[in-house]
N, C-alpha and C positions, 0 to 999 in steps of 0.2 A: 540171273547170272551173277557169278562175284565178278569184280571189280576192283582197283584203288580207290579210297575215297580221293574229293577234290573239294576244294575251297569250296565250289558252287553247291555244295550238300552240306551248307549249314544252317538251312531250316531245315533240310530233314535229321540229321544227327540230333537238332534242340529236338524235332516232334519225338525221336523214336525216344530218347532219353527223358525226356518228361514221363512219356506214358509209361515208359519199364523202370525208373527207378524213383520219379516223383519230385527232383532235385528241382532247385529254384534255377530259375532263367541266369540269373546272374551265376550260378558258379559255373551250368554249362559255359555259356559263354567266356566264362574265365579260362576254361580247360581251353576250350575251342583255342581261343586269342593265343595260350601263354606255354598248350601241352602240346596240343599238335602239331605244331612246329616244327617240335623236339621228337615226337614221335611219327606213327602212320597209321592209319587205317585202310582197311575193306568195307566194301558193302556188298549187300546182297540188292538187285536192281530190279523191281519189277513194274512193267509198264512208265519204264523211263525214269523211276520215283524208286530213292533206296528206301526199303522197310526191316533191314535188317543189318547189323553193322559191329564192327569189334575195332578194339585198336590195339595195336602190338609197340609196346616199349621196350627200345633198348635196355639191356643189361646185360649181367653177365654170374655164370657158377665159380663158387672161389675152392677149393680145397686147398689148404696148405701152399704151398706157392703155383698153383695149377692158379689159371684163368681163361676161362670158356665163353667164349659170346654165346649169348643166350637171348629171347625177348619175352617180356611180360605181357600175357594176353589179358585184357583191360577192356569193361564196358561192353561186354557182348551181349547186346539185346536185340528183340524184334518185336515189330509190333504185336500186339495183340488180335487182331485181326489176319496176322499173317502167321502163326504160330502154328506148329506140328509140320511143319514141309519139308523140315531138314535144313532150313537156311542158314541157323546159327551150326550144327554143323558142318556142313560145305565150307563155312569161311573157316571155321577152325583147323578143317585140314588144308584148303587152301593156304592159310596162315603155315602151317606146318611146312608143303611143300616149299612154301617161296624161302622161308626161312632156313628149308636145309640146303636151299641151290643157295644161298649165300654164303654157308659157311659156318652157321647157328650151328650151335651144339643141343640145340633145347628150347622149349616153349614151358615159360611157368605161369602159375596159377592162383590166386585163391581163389575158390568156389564162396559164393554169395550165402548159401545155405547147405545142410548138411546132404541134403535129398540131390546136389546138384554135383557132389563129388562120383554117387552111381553113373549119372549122366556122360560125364569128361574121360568117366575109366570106361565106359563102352568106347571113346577114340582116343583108348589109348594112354590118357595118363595116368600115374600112380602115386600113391600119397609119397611124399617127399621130404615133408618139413613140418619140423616141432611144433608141438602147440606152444611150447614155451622156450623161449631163448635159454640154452644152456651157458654157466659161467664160461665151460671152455669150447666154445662153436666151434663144432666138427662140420666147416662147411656152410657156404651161404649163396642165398642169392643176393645181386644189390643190383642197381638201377647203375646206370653208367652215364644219365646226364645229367649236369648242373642243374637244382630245382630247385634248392635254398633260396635262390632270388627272389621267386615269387610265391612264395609260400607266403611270405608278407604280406604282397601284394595281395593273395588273398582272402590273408586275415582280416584288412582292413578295407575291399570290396564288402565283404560276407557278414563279417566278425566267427568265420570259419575257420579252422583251420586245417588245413590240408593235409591228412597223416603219412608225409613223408617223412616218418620215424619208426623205427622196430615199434612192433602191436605188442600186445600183450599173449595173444592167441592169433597168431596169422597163420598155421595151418599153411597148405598149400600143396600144389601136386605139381609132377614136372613131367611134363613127355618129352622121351630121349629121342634126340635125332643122328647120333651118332655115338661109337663107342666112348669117345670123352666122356659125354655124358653117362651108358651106360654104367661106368666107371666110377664117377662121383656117386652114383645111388650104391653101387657096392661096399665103396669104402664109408658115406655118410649112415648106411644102415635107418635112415628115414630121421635121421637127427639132425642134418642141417638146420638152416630158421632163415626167413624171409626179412628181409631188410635195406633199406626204409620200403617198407609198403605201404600200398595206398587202402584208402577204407569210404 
């Protein structure tokens, strides 16, 4: 069953995230401490124990003087072991619904790999966003909490540092929740650009 995640699910967010993306104990930790806060998560709950989990950041779609709450869906993985059930899935429409009873315009993306973009467009999302930031940005997404503070901090945990800065090729896809958003894919024509994204 999904869920919110809660404090008490940080051994399992460090286990599921080790095994699916490989990252050093210290940065989980660091996101844990420094993102979560600022953000939210789900999980998927089975036998009491999450094995599947996403997290959704605040943001927001800009066109021209339009601004749209929106959230960045972030870190969606599941164990291995627990893979093919639909878990990752379920949360992301769950993620979907709770965010449209809010008031969200949108749910963005970038996909991990290219094969993972097929994946996100069977629920629903559509590519979105440039591979390359144009000089004159028809449209963006950006993140809408203070994160510059601990980017630092995690430089100098890690000697990492945490790509809260336009990529080079961020890609990304956006499922609309409401005609706002509709809207911006109409006028952006798939040329907005993601910014600061994470990596």
């Amino acid at each position: 069953m999904t869920r919110p995640m809660r404090e008490s699910d940080s051994p399992a967010v460090l286990r599921i995230w080790q095994a699916c993306f490989g990252d050093e104990e210290g940065y989980v930790r660091f996101f844990w401490e420094n993102g979560f806060p600022l953000c939210r998560g789900l999980v998927w709950e089975e036998e009491g124990q999450a094995v599947s989990m996403l997290f959704l950041l605040p943001g927001a779609l800009s066109y021209k003087k339009t601004l749209l709450p929106a959230e960045y869906v972030y870190a969606v993985a599941t164990l291995p072991e627990f893979r093919g059930r639909g878990y990752a899935a379920a949360l992301t429409r769950e993620a979907a619904l709770l965010a449209a009873s809010e008031g969200k315009s949108a749910l963005c993306l970038r996909p991990g790999d290219e094969g993972l973009y097929t994946y996100y467009a069977k629920l629903g999302f559509v590519k979105a966003f440039a591979q390359y930031e144009p000089e004159d940005p028809y449209g963006y997404f950006e993140f809408t909490f203070p994160t510059r503070e601990y980017i630092y901090k995690e430089s100098k945990l890690t000697g990492r540092e945490l790509a809260y800065a336009p990529l080079e090729s961020p890609g990304g896809m956006l499922l609309p929740l409401d005609e706002g958003a509709r809207k911006f894919l109409r006028k952006t024509k798939g040329r907005a650009y993601m910014g600061p994204a994470l990596e």
